[in-house]
Every structure is written in structure tokens, then in C-alpha cells.
C-alpha positions in Angstrom: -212.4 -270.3 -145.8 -209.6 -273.0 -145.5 -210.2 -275.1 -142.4 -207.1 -275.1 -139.9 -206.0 -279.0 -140.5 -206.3 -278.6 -144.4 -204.0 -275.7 -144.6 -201.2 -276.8 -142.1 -201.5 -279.6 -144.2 -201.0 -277.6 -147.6 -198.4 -275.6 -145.8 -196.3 -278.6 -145.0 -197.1 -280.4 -148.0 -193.7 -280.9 -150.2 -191.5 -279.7 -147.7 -188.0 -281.0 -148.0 -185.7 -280.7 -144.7 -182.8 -278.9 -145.4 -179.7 -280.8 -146.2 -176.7 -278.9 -147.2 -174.2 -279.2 -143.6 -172.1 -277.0 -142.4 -169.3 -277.6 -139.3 -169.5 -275.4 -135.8 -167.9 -275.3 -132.6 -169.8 -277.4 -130.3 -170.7 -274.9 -128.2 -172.5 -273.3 -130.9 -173.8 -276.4 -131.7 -176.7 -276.2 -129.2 -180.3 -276.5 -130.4 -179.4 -277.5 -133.9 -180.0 -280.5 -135.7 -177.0 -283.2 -136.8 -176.2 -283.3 -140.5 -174.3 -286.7 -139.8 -174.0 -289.7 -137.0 -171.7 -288.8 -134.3 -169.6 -291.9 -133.2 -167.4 -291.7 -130.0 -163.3 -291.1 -131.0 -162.5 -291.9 -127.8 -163.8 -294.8 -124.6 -165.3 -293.6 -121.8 -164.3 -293.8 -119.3 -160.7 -294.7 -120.6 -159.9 -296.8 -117.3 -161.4 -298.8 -114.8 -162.5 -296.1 -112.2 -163.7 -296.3 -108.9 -167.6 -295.4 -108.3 -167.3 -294.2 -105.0 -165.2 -292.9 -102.1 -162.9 -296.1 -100.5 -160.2 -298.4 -100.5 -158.8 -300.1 -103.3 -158.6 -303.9 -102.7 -157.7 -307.3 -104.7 -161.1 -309.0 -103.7 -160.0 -312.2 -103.0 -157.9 -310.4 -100.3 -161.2 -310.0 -98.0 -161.9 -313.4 -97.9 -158.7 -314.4 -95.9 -157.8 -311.1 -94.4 -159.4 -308.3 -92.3 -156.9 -306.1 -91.9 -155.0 -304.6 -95.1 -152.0 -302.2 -95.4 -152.3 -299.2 -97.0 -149.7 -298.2 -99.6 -151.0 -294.8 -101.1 -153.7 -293.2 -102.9 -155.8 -292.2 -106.1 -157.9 -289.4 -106.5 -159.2 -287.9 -110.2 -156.4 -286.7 -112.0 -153.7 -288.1 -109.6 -153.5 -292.1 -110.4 -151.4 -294.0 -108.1 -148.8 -295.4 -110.2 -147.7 -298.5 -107.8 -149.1 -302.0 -107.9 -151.5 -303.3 -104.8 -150.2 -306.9 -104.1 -151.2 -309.2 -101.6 -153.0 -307.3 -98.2 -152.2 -304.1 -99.5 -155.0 -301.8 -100.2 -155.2 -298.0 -101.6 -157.0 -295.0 -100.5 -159.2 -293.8 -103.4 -161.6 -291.2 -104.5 -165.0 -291.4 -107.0 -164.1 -291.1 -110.5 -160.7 -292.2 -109.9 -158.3 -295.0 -111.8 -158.5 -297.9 -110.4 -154.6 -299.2 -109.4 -153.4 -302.2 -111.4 -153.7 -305.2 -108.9 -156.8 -303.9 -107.2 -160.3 -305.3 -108.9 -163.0 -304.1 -106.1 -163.7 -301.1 -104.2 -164.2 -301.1 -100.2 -166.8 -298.3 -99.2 -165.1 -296.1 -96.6 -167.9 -296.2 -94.3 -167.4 -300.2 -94.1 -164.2 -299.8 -92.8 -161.8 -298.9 -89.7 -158.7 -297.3 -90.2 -155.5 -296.8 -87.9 -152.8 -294.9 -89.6 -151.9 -297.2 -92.4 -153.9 -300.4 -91.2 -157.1 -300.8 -92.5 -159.5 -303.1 -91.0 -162.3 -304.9 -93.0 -165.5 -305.5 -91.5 -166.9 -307.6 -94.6 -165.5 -309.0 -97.6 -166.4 -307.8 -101.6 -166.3 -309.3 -104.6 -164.7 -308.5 -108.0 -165.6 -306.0 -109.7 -167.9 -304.4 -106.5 -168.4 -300.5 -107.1 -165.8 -300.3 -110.1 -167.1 -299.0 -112.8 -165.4 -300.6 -116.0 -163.5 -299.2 -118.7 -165.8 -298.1 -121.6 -168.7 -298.3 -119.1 -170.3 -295.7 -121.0 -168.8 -296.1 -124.1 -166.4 -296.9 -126.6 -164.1 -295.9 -129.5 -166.5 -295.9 -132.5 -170.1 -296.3 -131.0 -172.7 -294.2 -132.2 -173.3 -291.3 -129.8 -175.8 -289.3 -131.7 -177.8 -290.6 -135.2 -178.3 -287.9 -137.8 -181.4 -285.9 -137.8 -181.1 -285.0 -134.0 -181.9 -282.2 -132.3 -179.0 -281.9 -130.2 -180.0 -280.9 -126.5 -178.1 -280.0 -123.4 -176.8 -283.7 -122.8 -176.3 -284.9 -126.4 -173.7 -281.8 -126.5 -171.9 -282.9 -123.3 -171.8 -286.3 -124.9 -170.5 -285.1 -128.1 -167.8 -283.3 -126.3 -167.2 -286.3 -123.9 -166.5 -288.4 -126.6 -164.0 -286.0 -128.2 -165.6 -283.7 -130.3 -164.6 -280.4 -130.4 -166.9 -279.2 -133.6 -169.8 -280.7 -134.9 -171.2 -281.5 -138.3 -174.7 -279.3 -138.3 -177.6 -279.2 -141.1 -177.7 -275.4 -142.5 -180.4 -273.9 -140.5 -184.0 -272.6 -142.5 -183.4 -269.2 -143.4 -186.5 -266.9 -142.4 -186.5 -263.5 -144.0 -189.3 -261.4 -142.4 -190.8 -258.0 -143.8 -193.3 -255.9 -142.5 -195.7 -253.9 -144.5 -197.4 -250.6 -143.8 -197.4 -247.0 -144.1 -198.1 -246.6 -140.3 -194.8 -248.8 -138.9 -191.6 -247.3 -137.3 -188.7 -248.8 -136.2 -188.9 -248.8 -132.0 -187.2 -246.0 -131.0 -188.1 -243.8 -134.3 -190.1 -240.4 -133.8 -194.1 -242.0 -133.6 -196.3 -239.4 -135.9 -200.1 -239.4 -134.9 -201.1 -242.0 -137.5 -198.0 -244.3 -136.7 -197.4 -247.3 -134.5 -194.7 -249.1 -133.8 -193.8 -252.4 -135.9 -193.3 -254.6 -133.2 -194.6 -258.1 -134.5 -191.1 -258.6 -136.7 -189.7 -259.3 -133.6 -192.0 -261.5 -132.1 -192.0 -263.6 -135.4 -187.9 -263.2 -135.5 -187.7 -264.5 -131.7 -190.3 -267.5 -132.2 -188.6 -268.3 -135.1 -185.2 -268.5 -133.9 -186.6 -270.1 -130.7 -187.6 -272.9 -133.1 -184.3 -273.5 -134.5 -184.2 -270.8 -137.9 -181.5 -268.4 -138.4 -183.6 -264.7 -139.3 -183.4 -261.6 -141.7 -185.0 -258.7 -140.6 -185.9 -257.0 -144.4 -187.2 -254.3 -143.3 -190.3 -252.4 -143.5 -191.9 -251.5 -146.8 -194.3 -248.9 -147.8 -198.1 -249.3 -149.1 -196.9 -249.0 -152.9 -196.7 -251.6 -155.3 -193.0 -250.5 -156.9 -191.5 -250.6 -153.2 -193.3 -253.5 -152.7 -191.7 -255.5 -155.8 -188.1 -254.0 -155.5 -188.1 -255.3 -151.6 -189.8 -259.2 -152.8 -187.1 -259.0 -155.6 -184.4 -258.5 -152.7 -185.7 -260.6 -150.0 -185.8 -263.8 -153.2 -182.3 -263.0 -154.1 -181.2 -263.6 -150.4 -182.1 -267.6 -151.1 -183.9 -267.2 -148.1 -186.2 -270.4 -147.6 -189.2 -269.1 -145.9 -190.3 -265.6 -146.6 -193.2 -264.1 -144.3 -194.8 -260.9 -144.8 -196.4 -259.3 -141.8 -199.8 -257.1 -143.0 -201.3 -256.5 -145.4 -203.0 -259.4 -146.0 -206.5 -259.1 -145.3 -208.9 -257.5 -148.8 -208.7 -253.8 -148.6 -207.3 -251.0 -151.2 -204.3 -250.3 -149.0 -203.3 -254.2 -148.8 -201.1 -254.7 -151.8 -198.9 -258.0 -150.4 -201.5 -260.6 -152.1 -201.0 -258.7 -155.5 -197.3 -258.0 -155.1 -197.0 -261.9 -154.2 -198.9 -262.5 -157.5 -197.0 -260.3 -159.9 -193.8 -261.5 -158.7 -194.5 -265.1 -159.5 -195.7 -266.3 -155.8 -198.3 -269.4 -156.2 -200.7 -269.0 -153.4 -202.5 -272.0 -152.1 -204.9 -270.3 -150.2 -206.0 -266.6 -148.3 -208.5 -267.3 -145.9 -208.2 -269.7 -143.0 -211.4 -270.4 -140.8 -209.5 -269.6 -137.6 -209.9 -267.0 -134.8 -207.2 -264.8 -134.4 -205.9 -265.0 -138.0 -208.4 -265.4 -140.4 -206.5 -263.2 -143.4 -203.8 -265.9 -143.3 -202.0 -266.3 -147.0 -199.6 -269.2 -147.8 -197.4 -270.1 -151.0 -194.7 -270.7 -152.7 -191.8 -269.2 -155.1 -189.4 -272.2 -156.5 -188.2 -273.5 -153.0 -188.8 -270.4 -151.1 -192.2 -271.4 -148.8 -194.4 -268.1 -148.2 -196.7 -266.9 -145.0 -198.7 -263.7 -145.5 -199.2 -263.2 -141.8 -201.9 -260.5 -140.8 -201.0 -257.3 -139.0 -202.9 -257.6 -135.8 -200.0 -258.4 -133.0 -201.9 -261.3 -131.4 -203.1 -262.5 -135.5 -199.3 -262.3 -136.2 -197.8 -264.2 -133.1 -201.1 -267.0 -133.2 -200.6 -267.8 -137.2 -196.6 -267.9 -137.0 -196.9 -270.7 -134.0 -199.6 -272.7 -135.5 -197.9 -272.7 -138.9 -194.9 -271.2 -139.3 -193.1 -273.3 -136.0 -194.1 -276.5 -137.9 -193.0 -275.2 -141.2 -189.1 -274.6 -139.8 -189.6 -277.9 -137.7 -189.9 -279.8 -140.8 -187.3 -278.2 -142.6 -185.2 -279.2 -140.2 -186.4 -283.1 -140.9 -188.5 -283.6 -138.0 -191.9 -286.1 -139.0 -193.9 -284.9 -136.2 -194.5 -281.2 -136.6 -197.1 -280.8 -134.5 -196.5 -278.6 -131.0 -200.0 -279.6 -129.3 -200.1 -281.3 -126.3 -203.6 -282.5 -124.0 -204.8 -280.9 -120.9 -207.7 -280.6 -119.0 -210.0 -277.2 -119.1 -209.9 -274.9 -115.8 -213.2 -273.4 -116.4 -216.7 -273.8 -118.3 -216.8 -272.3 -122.2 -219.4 -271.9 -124.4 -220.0 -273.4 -127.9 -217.8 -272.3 -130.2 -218.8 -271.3 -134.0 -217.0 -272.5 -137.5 -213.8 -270.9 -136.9 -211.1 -273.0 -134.7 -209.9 -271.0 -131.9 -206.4 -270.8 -130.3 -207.3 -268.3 -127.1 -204.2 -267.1 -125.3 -204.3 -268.7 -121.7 -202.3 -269.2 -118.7 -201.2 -272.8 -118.1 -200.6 -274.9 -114.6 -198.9 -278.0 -114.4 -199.0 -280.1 -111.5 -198.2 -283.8 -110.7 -201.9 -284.4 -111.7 -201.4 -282.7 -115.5 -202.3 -279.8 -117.1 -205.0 -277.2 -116.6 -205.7 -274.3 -119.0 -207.6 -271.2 -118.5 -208.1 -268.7 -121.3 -207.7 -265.1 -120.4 -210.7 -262.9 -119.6 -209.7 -260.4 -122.6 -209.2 -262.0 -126.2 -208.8 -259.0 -128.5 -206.1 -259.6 -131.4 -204.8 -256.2 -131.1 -203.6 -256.6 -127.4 -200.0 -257.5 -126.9 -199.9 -257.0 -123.6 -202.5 -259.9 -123.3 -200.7 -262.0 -125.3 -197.8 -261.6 -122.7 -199.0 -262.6 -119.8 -200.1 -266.2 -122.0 -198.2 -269.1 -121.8 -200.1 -271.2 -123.6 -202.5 -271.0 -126.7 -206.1 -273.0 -126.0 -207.4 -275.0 -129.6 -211.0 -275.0 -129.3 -212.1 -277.0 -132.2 -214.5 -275.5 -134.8 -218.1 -276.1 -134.1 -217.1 -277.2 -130.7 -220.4 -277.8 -127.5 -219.9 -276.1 -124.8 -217.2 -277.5 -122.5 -217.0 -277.7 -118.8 -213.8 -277.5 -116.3 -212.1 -280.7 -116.2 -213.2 -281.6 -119.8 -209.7 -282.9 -122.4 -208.9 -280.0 -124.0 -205.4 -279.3 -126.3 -203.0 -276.6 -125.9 -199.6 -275.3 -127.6 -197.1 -274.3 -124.9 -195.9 -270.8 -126.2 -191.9 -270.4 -126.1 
């Protein structure tokens, strides 16, 4: 068996990010990584504006005078269109232009005001709570570099600097089947040797989570001509990750490793030394990267975060692929043996880090286990025992 770092490694290994762009509405936008830089078409803010709530003032006003008249006002949207000369002074709001003549804000707690006379109790100085134009940027500066993931803030940034659409790299195409004489679609008649194929859409929503556009392709039989018309199909739709979901383990029933073969699939290896997932089968075929996931629900779900996440992650062109973070253990464990571990725990953050406990049950087969995990636990192979507070590494699950 393949230990864990060697074959993410093999898995990764050659993997060219995805170049060819494509242009979306920004909105859609969202989670997806730049195909090009992003430079501002426009300044922001396009005018000197006020920072806060007060009176508009020419600053070397305040030094000579303490009582200024006040001519109008300016609020967002609504610019007073006069000029503030000498003692005048203008009633304005945060986020507002400033007037032209006026070069420093008053705060409107710092003053008193009687109808239109407004009494200083300190002078300012030039440029006091204005906040210039192109403050946060210009016409032309870079806004977001290519290769970026583009997250809640770069996308109001986009749009703030003008951008209605947005130039996008294509996203990894996953196409997933599932293999088995026993599956049914959810919501199909269940006969008494049946279950329901539920991990494609565990696999679909991790791997959309992670920034791949999916194909579902179905669900093919245990026989080798349905087996080859379906791989023939799924490689036609220039899909660039293809994962299988059962069959993978040795057994006269599973037929995926042979189908792979016969149709010209390269496998680098079909046996990792990990625990849940130990019938794990990568590839290739031309471009198109292959996972032979195993059938067990928790298996499936454990193998597609540790390796297919990363996989789509450096399609996309990240360098770091790698989802584990450090934490500290809540509880004592015992040695483990050869086979790396990822058990499914619950994880608690507080201001003084991270503390993981594994679930009491840690059967493959139980999804509703794996749903109450938000967190996977990497015990290390051949790890001593550990004891609560000891470093330990986790991967958040999405």
C-alpha cells in the first residue's frame, strides 16, 4: 500500500491549472478564480468627500473666526453646487462631496449652532476628516492580480471600480459516476438488495464547494459492456477529472479497475495505506485525471477531501493545495497502526485555538456519523499514543 503523502503527491503530480477564460456577470463571479488582472476603470472615490458628519469649512477660516455662516448643505448624492468663501461654512454628511472652497471638515459635535450661525469651539487644519479623491483608488491600479480566488470583498471591489462582468478561468470539470447493481436514484422504488446511491452527491457538493462545475453520469451496472459504453461517454464530455464511486476494492463484482484498464486509463496506484479508504485508485487518460473512490459513504466523502479538493484546487492554479490546519487534541488516543487515519470529529474554536475530538463511533458505512463531523482528525501512521492538549492536524470539512 501507497502511503498517504506519496500518493497526494502522484495525484498532483503534472497537474496543469486550467487556462482557457471565459467572461461572467460579476455576480456570478463569486468563488471563482481570475483568468486576468483587474485594474480599476474608474477613481475611487471620484471626489474629495467628507469622512464624517459636520460642517464644511476653509481651514484657515478657524484660525481668525469662531463663528461661521452657513450657506447650505451636502449629503451623498445631493452635492451643494455653490462655493464656500470667506466665514461661510456648509452643513455636510459622511460620504458626501466636499464643496469647492471648503478643504476641512468640522465634527458636528465640536460645534454650536443657532439658525444659520455656527460657532467654532476649536480650529482644524487642511485636509482634517476629508477623505481625498482616489483615497482608495485610481483609474488604472490593479485591483485584483490574476490567479485569485475572488472572495466576498474582491467582488465589491471589482464592481466598485466599474466592472460589471469579469474575466474568469474555465472551471475543472468533474464528471462523477456511480457503480453498482444495488444503487437507485433517491426517490426510486428500494428492492430488498438495494440502497440508495447517495455518495454522488456528497462528492458533487464537495466538489462544487471547492470551486468545480459537476456532471452527474449516472449510475452504471456491474457489467463490463455498460461499463465501457458509460467511460466512453463520460471521456467524450472533455471532462477533466473523472471519479468513479465503487467498485474499487478486489472482488469478482468490482469491474471499475478493469474497465479503467481496457479503456486506456494509466493507473498509478490501487491501494492507499489509509483508514477510511484503503481501496483508493488514481490515474490518468490524456488530460483527464482519474479517482476510483470506494463505495463506503464515509470511504467516499474521506478520499474525495483528502485528494480530490486538492486535485480541483490545483487546477484552478493554487501552489498550496493542502486544506490541513493545527489544533490541539481534546482527549487521550491510543497508538495508531501503519495506516494514516482521518477520524470524523467535532471541532471547537475559541480565542485560545482549536480542539478536536473524534467521534465515539468510526464505522465507514455510517453517514449519519459523518454528519454530525465538522472536521476530519489526521492521525499519522505509526503514531504513540497521544494525550489531550497534544498538536494534532485537522481538515475543516465544508
Amino acid at each position: 500500500m501507497l502511503p498517504i503523502e506519496e500518493a497526494i503527491d502522484r495525484v498532483l503530480a503534472g497537474v496543469q491549472p486550467v487556462r482557457e477564460n471565459e467572461v461572467v456577470r460579476l455576480r456570478e463571479g463569486a468563488g471563482r478564480v481570475t483568468g486576468a488582472d483587474i485594474r480599476a476603470i474608474r477613481t475611487q472615490p471620484d471626489f474629495d468627500a467628507s469622512a464624517m458628519d459636520g460642517y464644511a469649512v476653509r481651514a484657515t477660516d478657524t484660525q481668525t473666526q469662531r463663528t461661521l455662516r452657513l450657506i447650505g448643505e451636502s449629503a451623498a448624492g445631493r452635492r451643494f453646487d455653490g462655493v464656500v468663501g470667506f466665514g461661510e461654512c456648509v452643513r455636510i454628511f459622511t460620504g458626501a462631496p466636499m464643496p469647492f472652497g471648503a478643504d476641512a471638515v468640522v465634527l458636528q459635535e465640536d460645534v454650536d449652532r443657532a439658525d444659520d450661525s455656527v460657532m467654532l469651539r476649536s480650529s482644524t487644519q487642511t485636509g482634517r476628516h476629508v477623505r481625498p479623491r482616489g483615497n482608495d483608488f485610481t483609474s488604472g491600479d490593479l485591483l485584483v492580480p490574476l490567479g485569485s480566488r475572488l472572495r466576498a470583498a474582491s467582488v465589491a471591489l471589482v464592481a466598485s471600480g466599474g466592472h460589471p462582468d469579469v474575466v474568469v478561468c474555465r472551471q475543472p470539470k468533474v464528471g462523477i459516476l456511480s457503480t453498482g447493481d444495488e444503487l437507485v436514484r433517491p426517490g426510486q422504488p428500494v428492492g430488498p438488495d438495494q440502497i440508495v446511491a447517495s455518495n454522488v452527491y456528497g462528492i458533487a457538493a464537495l466538489a462544487e464547494g471547492a470551486g468545480a462545475s459537476v456532471i452527474d453520469l449516472g449510475i452504471v451496472g456491474d457489467r463490463m459492456e455498460e461499463l465501457d459504453r458509460c467511460l466512453h461517454e463520460a471521456f467524450a464530455a472533455q471532462i477533466d477529472i473523472l471519479v468513479t464511486i465503487g467498485g474499487a476494492s478486489v472482488g469478482d463484482h468490482d469491474l471499475v479497475a478493469s474497465g479503467l484498464q481496457m479503456h486506456g486509463v494509466t493507473l498509478d496506484f490501487m491501494k492507499v495505506a489509509m483508514r477510511p479508504g484503503k481501496p483508493l485508485m488514481a490515474g490518468r487518460y490524456g488530460r483527464t485525471r482519474v479517482l476510483g473512490l470506494p463505495g463506503n459513504p464515509a470511504s467516499s466523502l474521506v478520499t474525495a477531501t483528502v485528494f480530490l479538493v486538492p486535485l480541483i484546487r490545483r487546477m484552478q492554479g493554487y501552489e498550496h493545495t493542502s486544506c490541513r490546519e493545527s489544533g490541539r487534541l481534546a482527549c487521550d488516543l491510543p497508538p495508531n497502526d501503519h495506516r494514516t487515519e482521518f477520524m470524523r470529529a467535532r471541532l471547537d474554536v475559541t480565542g485560545d485555538g482549536a480542539r478536536i475530538e473524534p467521534l465515539a463511533r468510526q464505522d465507514s458505512s455510517l453517514l449519519s456519523i459523518f454528519a454530525q463531523a465538522d472536521a476530519l482528525l489526521v492521525r499519522p501512521a505509526n503514531a504513540p499514543k497521544a494525550s489531550a492538549g497534544d498538536r494534532c492536524e485537522y481538515i475543516r470539512l465544508a
